[in-house]
DOPA-983619 format. One record per residue (C-alpha): residue number from 1; residue in three letters; y, x, z. Coordinates in nm, 2 decimals. Last residue first. Example, Ala and Ser with C-alpha at 12.3 -4.5 7.8 and 13.67 -1.06 7.14 Angstrom:
[site 2 SER [-0.11 1.37 0.71]]
[site 1 ALA [-0.45 1.23 0.78]]
//
This chain:
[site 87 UNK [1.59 2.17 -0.74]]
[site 86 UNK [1.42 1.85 -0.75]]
[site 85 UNK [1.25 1.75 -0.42]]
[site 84 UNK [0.90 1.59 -0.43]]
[site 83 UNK [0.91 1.22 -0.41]]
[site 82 UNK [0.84 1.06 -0.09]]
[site 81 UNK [0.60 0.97 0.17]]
[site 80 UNK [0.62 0.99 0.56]]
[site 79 UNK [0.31 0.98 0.76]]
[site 78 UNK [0.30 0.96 1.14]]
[site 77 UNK [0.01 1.08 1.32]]
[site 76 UNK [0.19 1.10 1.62]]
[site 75 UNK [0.12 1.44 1.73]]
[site 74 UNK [0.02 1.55 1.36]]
[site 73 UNK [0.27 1.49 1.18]]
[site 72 UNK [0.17 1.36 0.81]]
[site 71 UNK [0.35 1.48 0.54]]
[site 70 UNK [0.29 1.30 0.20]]
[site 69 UNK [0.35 1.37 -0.22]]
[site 68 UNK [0.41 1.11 -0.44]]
[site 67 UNK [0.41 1.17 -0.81]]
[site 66 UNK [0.18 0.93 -0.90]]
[site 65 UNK [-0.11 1.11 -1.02]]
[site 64 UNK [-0.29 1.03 -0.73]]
[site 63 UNK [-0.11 0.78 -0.49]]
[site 62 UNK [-0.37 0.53 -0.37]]
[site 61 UNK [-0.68 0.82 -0.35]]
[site 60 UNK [-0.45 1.02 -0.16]]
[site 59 UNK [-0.36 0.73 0.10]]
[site 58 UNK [-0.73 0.66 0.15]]
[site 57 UNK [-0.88 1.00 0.19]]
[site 56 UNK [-0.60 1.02 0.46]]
[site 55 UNK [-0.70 0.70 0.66]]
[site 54 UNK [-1.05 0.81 0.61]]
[site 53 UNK [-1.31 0.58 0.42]]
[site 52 UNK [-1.47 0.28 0.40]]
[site 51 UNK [-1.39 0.09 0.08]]
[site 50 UNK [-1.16 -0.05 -0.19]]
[site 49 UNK [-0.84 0.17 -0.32]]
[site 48 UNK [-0.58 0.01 -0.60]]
[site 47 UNK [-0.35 0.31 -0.77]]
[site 46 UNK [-0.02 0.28 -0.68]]
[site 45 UNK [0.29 0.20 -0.88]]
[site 44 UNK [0.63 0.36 -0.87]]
[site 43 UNK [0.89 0.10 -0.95]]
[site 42 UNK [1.10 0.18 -0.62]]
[site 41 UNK [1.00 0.46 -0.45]]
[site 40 UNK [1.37 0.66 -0.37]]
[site 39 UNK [1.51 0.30 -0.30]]
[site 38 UNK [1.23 0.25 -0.03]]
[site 37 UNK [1.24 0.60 0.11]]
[site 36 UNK [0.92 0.51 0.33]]
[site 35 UNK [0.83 0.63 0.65]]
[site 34 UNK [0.50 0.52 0.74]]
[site 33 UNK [0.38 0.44 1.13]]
[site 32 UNK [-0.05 0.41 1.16]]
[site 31 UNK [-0.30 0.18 1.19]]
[site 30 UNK [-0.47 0.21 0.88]]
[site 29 UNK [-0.45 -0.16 0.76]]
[site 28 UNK [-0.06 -0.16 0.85]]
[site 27 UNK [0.01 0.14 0.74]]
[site 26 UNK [-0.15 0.06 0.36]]
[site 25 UNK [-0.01 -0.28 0.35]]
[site 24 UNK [0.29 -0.08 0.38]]
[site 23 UNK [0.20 0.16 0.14]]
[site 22 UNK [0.15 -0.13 -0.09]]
[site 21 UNK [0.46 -0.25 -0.07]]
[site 20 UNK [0.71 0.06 -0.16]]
[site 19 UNK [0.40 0.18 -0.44]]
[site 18 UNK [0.44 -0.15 -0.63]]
[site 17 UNK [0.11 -0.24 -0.73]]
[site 16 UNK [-0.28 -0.19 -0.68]]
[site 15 UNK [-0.44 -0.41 -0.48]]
[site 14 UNK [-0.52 -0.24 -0.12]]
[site 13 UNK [-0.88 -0.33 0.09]]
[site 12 UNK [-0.94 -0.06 0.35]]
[site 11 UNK [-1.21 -0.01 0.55]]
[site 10 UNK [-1.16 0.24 0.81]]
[site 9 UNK [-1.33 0.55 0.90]]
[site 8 UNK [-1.18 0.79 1.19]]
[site 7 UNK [-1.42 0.74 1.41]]
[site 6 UNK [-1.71 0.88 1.19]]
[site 5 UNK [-2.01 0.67 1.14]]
[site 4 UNK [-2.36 0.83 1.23]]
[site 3 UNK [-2.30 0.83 1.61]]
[site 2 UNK [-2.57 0.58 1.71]]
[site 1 UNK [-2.77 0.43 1.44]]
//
């Protein structure tokens, strides 16, 4: 059927594991540039993520109740991850 899947659907297929390597499998299966603090996310694990969904939809799902917030810019659609600030 002709226009009934959105564009912006992929399927991804992530294991679960350390948050600095799977994000990368992550950008590399959406198709899009992340920008990692790789010393700042080390030992943080990610939730595992199966399915056809949005590129977004699929990053949130991996990094609930981790601790990891995003920003993604939206003229290059960039995403850069990292932990919230302390102040």
């Amino acid at each position: 059927m002709l226009g009934c899947q959105k564009e912006d659907e992929i399927h991804f297929s992530i294991e679960s594991g350390n948050a600095v390597k799977t994000l990368k499998v992550f950008a590399i299966q959406a198709g899009v540039e992340i920008l990692i603090d790789e010393n700042e996310l080390e030992g943080i694990q990610t939730r595992s993520i199966e399915g056809t969904m949005t590129k977004i939809d699929a990053l949130e799902l991996m990094i609930f109740e981790t601790g990891i917030v995003y920003n993604r810019d939206q003229e290059t659609d960039a995403i850069a991850v990292s932990l919230p600030q302390k102040e």
